[in-house]
C-alpha positions as CSV (number, residue, x, y, z in Angstrom):
1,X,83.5,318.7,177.1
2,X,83.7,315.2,176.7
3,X,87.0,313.3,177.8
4,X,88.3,310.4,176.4
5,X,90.6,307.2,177.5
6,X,92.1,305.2,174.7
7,X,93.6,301.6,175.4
8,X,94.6,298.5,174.1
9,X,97.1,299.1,172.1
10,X,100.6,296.7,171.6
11,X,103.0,294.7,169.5
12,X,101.8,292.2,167.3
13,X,103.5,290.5,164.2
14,X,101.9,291.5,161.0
15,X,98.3,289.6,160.4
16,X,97.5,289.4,164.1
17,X,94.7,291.5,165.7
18,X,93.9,294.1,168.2
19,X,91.1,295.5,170.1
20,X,91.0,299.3,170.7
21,X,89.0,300.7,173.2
22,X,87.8,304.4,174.2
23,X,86.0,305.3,177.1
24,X,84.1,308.9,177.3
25,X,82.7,310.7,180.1
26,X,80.2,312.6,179.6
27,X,76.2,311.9,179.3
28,X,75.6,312.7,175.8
29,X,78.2,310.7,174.2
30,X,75.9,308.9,172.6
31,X,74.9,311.4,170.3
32,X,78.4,312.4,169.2
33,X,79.5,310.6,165.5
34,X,83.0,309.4,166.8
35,X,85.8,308.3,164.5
36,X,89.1,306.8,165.5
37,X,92.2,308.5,164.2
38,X,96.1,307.7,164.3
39,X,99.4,309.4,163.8
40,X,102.2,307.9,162.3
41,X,106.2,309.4,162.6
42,X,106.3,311.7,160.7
43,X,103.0,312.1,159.3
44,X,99.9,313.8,159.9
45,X,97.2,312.3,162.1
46,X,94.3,310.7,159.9
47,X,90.9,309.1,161.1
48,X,90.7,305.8,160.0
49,X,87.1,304.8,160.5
50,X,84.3,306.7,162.1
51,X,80.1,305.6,164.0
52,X,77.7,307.5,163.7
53,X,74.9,307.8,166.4
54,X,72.3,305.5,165.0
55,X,75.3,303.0,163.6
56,X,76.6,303.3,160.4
57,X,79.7,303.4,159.7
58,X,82.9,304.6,157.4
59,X,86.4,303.7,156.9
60,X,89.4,305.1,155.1
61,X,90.4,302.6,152.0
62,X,93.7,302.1,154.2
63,X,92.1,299.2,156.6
64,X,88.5,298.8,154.6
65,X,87.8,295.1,155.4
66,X,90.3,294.6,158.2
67,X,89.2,296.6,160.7
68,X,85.8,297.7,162.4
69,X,84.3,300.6,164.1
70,X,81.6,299.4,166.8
71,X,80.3,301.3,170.0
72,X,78.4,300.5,172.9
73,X,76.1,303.7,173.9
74,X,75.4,302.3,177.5
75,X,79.2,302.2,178.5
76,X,80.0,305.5,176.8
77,X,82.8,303.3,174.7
78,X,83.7,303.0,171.5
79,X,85.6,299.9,170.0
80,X,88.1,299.6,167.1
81,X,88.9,295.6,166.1
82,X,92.0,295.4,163.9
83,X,92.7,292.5,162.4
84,X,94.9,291.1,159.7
85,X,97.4,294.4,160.8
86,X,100.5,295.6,158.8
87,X,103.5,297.1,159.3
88,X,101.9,300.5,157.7
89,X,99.3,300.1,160.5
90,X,101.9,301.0,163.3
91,X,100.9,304.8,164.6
92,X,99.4,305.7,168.0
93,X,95.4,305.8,167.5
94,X,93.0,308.4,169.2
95,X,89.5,308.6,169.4
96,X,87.6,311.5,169.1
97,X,84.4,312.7,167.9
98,X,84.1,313.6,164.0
99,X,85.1,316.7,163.6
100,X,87.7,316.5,166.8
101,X,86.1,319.5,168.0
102,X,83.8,317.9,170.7
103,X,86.8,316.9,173.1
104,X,90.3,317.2,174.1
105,X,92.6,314.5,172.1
106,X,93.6,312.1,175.0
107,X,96.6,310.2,175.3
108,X,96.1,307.5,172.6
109,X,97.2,304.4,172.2
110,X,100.2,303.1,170.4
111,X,100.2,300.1,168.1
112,X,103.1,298.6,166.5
113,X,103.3,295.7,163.9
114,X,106.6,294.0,163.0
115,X,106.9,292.3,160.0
């Protein structure tokens, strides 16, 4: 089963940027469509843009033009750039593969904009 290391999350003011980055084990990761996801208080967790194995790529209307889904198939990682962030953005943020039934959720990473 694939494993899965999210980082680069933090505190930003509203309209700066982040990088997200997951790394996964495993040898076949790059065949795996993989989506980032995040959880919010209170709310149920949601993926926010997904990558499919030859590229393309999909995003909730939520953060359609601000942020993008990339991954890099020779360091098993997969990269979320968030820019322009709001307030609404602040959850923690997973990776996974899409469905999330590849690998065990990891950790996440929590991101918080202040207004």
């Amino acid at each position: 089963q694939v494993q899965l290391v999210e980082s680069g999350g933090g505190l930003v003011q509203q309209g700066g940027s982040l990088r997200l980055s997951c790394a996964a084990s495993g040898s076949i990761f790059s065949i795996y469509f993989m989506g980032w996801y995040r959880q919010a208080p209170g709310k149920q967790r949601e993926m926010v843009a997904g990558i499919r194995s030859g590229g393309s790529t999909n995003y909730s209307d939520s953060v359609k033009g601000r942020f993008t889904i990339s991954r890099d198939n020779a360091k098993n990682t997969v990269y979320l750039q968030m820019n322009s962030l709001k307030p609404e953005d602040t959850a923690v943020y997973y990776c996974n593969t899409v469905p999330p039934n590849n690998a065990k959720w990891g950790q996440g990473t929590q991101v918080t904009v202040s207004s």
